[in-house]
C-alpha beads as a LAMMPS data file, in Angstrom:
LAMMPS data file: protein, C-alpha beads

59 atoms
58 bonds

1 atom types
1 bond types

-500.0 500.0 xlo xhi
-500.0 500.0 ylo yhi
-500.0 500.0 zlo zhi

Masses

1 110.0

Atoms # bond

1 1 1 203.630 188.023 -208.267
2 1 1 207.236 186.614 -208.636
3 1 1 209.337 188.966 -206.511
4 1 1 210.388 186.971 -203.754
5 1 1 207.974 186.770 -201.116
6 1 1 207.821 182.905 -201.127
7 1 1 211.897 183.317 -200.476
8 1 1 211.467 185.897 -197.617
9 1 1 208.649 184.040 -196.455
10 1 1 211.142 180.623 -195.906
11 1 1 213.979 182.533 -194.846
12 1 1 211.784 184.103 -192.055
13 1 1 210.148 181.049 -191.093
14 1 1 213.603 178.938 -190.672
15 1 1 215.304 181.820 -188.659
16 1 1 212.088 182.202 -186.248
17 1 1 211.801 178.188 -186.275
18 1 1 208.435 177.976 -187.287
19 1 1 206.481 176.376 -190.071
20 1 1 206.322 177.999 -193.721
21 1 1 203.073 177.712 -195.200
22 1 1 203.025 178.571 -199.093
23 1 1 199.580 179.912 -199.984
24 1 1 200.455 179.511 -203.627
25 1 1 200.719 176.007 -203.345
26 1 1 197.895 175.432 -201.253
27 1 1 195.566 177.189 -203.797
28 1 1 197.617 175.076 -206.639
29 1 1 196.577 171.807 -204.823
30 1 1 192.825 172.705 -204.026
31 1 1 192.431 174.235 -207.634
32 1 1 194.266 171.445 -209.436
33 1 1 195.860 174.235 -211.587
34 1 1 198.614 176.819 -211.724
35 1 1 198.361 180.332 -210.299
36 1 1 199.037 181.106 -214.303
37 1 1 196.031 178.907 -215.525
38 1 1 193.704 180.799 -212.329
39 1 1 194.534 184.304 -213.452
40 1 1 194.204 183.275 -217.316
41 1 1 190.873 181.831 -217.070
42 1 1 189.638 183.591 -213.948
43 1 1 191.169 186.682 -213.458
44 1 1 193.499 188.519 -211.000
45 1 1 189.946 189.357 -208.714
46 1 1 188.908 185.448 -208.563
47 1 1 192.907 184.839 -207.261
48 1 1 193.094 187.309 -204.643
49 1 1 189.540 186.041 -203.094
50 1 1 191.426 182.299 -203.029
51 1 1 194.769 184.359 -201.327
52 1 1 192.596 184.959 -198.166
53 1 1 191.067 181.063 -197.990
54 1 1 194.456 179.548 -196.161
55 1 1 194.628 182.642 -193.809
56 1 1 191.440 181.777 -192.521
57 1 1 191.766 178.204 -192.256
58 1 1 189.789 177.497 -195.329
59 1 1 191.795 174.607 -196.981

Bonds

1 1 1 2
2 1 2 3
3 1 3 4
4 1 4 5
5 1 5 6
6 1 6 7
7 1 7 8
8 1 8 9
9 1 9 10
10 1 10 11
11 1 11 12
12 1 12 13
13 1 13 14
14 1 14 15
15 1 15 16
16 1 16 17
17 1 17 18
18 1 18 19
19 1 19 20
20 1 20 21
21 1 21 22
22 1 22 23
23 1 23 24
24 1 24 25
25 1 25 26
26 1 26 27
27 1 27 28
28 1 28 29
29 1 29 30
30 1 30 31
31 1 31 32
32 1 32 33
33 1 33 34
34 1 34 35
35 1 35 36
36 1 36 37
37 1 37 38
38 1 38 39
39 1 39 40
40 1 40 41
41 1 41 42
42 1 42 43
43 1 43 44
44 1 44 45
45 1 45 46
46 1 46 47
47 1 47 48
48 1 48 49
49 1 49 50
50 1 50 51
51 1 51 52
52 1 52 53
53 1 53 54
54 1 54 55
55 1 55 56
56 1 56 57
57 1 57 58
58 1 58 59
């Protein structure tokens, strides 16, 4: 968490001219919380289970 890939991640999309899809803020929107509030209350485990929801298509 919080070294850069969100950055890389834009940079790469604009230079290959393709979408950028933030994962963060897709699990933000469908858990109507922070990633700080989902690791808090539900744990680093719980999180990394939601990571892998947008990569399959689940959201």
């Amino acid at each position: 968490m919080g070294v850069g890939k969100s950055e890389v991640g834009r940079a790469l999309a604009s230079r290959l001219n393709m979408d950028y899809i933030d994962t963060d803020e897709i699990i933000e929107k469908s858990e109507e919380r922070k990633i700080s509030g989902i690791f808090k209350e539900n744990g680093e485990e719980y999180f990394r289970k939601l990571e892998t929801l947008p990569a399959a298509g689940w959201y």
